[in-house]
C-alpha positions in Angstrom: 22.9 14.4 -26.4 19.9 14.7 -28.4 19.6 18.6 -28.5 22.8 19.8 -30.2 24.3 23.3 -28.7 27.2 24.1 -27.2 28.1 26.5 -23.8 26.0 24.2 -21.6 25.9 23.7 -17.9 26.3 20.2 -16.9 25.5 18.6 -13.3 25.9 15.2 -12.0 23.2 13.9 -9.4 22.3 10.3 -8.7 25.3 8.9 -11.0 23.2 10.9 -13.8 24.7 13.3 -16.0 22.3 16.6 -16.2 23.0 18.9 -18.9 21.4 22.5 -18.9 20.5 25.2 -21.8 23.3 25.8 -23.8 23.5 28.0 -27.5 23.8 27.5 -31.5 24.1 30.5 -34.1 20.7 31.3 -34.1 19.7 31.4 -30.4 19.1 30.3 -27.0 18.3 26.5 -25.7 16.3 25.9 -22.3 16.5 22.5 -22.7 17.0 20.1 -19.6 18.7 16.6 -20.5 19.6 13.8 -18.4 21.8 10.8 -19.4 21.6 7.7 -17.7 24.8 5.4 -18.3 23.8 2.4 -16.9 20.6 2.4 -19.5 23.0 4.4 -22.3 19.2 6.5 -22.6 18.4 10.3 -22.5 15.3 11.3 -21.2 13.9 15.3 -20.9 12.8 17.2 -17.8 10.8 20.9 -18.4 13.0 23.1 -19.7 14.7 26.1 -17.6 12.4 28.8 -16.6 15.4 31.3 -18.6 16.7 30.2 -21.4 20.8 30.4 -20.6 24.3 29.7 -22.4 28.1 29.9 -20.9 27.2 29.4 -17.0 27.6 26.3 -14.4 26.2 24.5 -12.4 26.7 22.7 -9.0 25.0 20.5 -6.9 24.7 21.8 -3.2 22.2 18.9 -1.4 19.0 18.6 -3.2 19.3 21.3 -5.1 21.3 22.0 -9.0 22.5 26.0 -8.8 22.9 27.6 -12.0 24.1 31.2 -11.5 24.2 34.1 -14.2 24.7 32.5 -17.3 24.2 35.2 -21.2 20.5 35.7 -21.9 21.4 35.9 -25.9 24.1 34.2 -28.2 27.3 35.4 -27.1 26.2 38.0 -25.6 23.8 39.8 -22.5 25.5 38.6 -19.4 23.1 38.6 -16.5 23.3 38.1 -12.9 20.0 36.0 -12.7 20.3 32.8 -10.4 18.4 29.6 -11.4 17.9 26.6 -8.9 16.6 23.2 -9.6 15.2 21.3 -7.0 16.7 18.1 -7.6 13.5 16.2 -5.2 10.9 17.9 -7.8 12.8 17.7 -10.9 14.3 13.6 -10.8 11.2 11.0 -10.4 10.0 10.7 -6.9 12.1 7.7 -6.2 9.2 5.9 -5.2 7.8 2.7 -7.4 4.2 2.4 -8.2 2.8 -1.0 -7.1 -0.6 -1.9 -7.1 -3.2 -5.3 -8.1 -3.6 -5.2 -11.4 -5.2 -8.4 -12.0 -7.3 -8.8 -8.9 -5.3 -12.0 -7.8 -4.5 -10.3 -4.5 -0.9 -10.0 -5.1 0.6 -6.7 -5.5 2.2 -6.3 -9.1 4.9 -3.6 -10.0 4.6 -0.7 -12.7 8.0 -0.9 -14.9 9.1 2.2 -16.7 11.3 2.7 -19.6 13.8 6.2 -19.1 14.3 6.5 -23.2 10.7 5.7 -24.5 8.7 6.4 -21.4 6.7 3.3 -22.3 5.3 1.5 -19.0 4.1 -2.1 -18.3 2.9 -4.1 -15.3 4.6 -6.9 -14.1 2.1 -9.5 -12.5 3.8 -10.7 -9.7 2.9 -13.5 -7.0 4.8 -12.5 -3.6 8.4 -11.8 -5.3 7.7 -14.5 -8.2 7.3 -13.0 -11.7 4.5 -14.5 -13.2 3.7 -12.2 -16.2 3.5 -8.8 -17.5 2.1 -6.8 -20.3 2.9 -3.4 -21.8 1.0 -0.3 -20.4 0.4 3.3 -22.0 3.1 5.6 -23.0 3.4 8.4 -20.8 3.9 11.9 -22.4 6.7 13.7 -21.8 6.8 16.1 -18.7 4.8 13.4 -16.7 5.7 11.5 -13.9 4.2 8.8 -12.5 3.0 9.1 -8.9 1.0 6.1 -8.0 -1.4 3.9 -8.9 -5.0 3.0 -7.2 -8.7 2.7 -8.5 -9.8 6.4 -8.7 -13.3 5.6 -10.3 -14.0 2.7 -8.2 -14.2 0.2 -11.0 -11.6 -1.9 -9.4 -8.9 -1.9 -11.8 -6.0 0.7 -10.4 -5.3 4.0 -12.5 -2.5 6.0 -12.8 -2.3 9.2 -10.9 -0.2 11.6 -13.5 1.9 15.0 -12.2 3.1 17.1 -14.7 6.9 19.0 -13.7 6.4 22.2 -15.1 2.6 22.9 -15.2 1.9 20.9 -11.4 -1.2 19.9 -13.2 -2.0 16.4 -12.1 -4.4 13.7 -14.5 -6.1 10.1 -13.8 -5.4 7.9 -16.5 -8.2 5.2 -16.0 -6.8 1.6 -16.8 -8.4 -1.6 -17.1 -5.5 -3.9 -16.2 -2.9 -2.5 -18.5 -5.3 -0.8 -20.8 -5.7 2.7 -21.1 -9.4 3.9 -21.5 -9.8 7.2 -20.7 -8.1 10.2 -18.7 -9.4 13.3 -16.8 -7.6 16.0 -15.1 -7.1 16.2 -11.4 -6.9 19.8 -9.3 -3.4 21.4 -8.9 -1.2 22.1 -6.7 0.2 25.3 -5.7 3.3 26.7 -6.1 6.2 24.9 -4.6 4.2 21.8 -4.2 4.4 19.1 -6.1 2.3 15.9 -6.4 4.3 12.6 -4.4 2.1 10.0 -3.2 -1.5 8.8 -3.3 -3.9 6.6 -0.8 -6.7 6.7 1.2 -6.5 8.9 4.1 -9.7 9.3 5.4 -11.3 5.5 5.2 -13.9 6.6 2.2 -12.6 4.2 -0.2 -11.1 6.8 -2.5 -7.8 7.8 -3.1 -6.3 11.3 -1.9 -3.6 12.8 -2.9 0.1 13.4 -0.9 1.6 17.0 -1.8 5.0 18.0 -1.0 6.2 21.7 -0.8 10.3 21.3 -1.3 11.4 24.5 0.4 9.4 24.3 3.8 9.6 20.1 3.8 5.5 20.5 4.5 3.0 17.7 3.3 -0.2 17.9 2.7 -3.3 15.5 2.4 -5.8 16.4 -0.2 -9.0 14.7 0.2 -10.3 13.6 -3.4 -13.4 11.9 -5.1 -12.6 10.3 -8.0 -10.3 13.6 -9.7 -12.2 15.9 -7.8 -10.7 18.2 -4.9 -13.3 18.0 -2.0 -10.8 19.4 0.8 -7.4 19.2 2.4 -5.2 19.0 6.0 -1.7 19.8 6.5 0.2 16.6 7.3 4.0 16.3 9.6 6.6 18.6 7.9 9.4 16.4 7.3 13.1 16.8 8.9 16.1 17.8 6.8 17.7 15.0 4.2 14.2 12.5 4.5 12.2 12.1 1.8 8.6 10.2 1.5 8.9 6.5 -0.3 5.5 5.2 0.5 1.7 4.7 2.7 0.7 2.2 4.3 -0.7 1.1 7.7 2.6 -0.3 9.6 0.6 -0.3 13.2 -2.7 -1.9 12.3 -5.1 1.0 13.8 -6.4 1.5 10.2 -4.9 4.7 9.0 -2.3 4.9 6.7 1.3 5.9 7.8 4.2 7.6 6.0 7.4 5.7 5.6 10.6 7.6 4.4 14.3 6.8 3.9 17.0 9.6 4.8 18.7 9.8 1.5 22.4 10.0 2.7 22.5 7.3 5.8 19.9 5.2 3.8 18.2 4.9 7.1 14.6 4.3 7.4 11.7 5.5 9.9 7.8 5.3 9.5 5.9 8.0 10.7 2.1 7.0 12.7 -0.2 8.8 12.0 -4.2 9.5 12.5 -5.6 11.3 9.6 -3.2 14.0 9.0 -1.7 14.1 12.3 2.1 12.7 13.4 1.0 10.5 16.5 4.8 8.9 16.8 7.7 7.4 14.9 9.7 4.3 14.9 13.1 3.4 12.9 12.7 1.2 10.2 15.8 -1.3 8.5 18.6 0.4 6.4 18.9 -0.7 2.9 22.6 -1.8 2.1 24.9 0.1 -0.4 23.6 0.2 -3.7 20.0 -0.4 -3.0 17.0 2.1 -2.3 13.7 1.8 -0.8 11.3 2.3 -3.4 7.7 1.1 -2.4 5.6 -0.4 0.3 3.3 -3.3 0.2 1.7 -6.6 1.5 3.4 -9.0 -0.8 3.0 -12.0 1.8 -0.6 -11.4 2.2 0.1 -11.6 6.2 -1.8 -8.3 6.5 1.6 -6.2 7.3 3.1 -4.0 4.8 6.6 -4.5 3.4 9.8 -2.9 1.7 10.0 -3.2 -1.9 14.3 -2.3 -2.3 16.0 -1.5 -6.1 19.2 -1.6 -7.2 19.6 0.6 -10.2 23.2 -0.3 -11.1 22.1 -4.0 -11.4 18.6 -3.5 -11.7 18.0 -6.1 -9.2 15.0 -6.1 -6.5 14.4 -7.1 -3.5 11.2 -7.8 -1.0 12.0 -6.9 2.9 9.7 -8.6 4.6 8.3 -6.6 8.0 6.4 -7.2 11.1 5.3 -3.4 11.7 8.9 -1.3 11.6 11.1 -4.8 12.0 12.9 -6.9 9.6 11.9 -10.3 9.5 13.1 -12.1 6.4 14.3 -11.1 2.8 13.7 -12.0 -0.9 15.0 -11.5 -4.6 12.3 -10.2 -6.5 13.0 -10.0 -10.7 15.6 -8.3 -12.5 14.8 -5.2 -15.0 16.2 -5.7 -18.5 18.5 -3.0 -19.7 16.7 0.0 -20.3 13.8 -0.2 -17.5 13.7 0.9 -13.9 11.4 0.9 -10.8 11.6 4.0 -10.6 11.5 6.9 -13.1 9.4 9.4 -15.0 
């Protein structure tokens, strides 16, 4: 691991290894490392709120429990609790796919775990057809999406940062960073986990999620600046957000989610911020997760984007509003880089 200590706590979520705090002669570590063995890369998460040696940790749900722990080297026992909420901690689990060339073909944002590098991968339908390297993104920040803040056409990337909540526009032109500027932040217990356009003004808002109550929110943006908000659906136990889109046609952007333990799918209509209905939506197979939703047949009707991390495979589901209709390979990842991530 690349921080050397020993009397860590160690976790294992997502076939990840998560490795916690931990000591060395001269003090405390609050480190947060996560190994990936199917990359062999390390990557760091914001550190723990406490600095702690000689405790545990277990995984109850969503969430990493690390109770008591010594607050100095080999010594100071304590009866403080710490609790990571594995939803706001690991990457969103959802991809970032937007037109990057202006060719009218959704491409894919590819991110590297160990260097954090990005690129775009120009795609027509499921076809590879080229890519290029994008900016590096610092550590702490996670990719939440990507669409054209400033309304120069070219898609930006819409930045959260784990431990501050602070969120950034990185403007791009293709896969060119030229400039950035910060965006309002969330609350307490929320966290930044999907952008679009809710209100038909041609500008991206953002999606909050608050992890303890399951609430979302819509905040109403222009360009990186707040202008207002609406509390969206609260979302039921074990189902997490993956994507917006418009799956009924009536011009306002639904949310589709995936219940993490069946795998099962569902979108959720709505009008604004308001939950009008629901429909069940396909179930991914073992090994693969839905990541992303998009038009990639240009038929007007949004579809699945699915990833396999252990092979690294993808996958387009093609739908006719909440059906299946027909399935495609989409490129394989070399070693290394994932759909989703940081």
């Amino acid at each position: 691991m690349p921080a050397a200590r020993a009397g860590i706590a160690a976790a294992v979520v997502d076939n990840e290894l998560w490795v916690f705090g931990g000591e060395e002669q001269d003090g405390l570590h609050g480190e947060v490392e996560v190994y990936n063995p199917v990359s062999n890369t390390w990557r760091r998460e914001p550190n723990m709120p406490l600095p702690r040696h000689g405790s545990w940790a277990s995984v109850i749900g969503n969430k990493i429990y690390i109770p008591g722990g010594g607050a100095r080297a080999g010594l100071a026992p304590t009866n403080t609790n710490q609790i990571f909420t594995v939803d706001e901690l690991l990457d969103s689990g959802a991809a970032a796919v937007a037109d990057f060339n202006a060719d009218g073909h959704p491409d894919w944002v590819v991110r590297n775990a160990g260097t954090r590098q990005t690129a775009i991968w120009y795609l027509n339908n499921n076809v590879l057809v080229g890519g290029a390297l994008g900016p590096t993104l610092p550590v702490s920040w996670g990719l939440r999406g990507a669409a054209d803040f400033n309304g120069d056409i070219h898609p930006d990337y819409g930045l959260f940062n784990l431990a501050s909540r602070q969120t950034a526009i990185w403007y791009l032109s293709g896969p060119t960073f030229i400039g950035s500027a910060f965006g309002p932040t969330p609350p307490g217990g929320w966290a930044l986990v999907a952008i679009a356009d809710f209100n038909g003004n041609k500008k991206p808002d953002y999606v909050l999620y608050n992890a303890g109550t399951r609430q979302t929110a819509i905040w109403y943006l222009s360009n990186n600046i707040f202008v207002s908000s609406a509390f969206g659906p609260t979302l039921p136990s074990g189902w997490g957000l993956r994507g917006v889109a418009d799956f009924n046609g009536d011009g306002h952007p639904d949310y589709a989610l995936v219940n993490s333990a069946t795998r099962q799918t569902a979108i959720w209509y709505l009008s604004g911020p308001t939950f009008i209905g629901s429909a069940y939506g396909p179930t991914p197979p073992g090994g693969w997760a839905f990541v992303a939703t998009k038009d990639f047949n240009a038929n007007g009707k949004p579809d699945y984007v699915l990833y396999n991390a252990g092979t690294r495979q993808t996958a387009i589901w093609y739908l006719n509003n909440n059906v299946f209709v027909s399935a495609a390979f989409g490129p394989t990842l070399p070693a290394g880089w994932s759909l989703i991530g940081p």
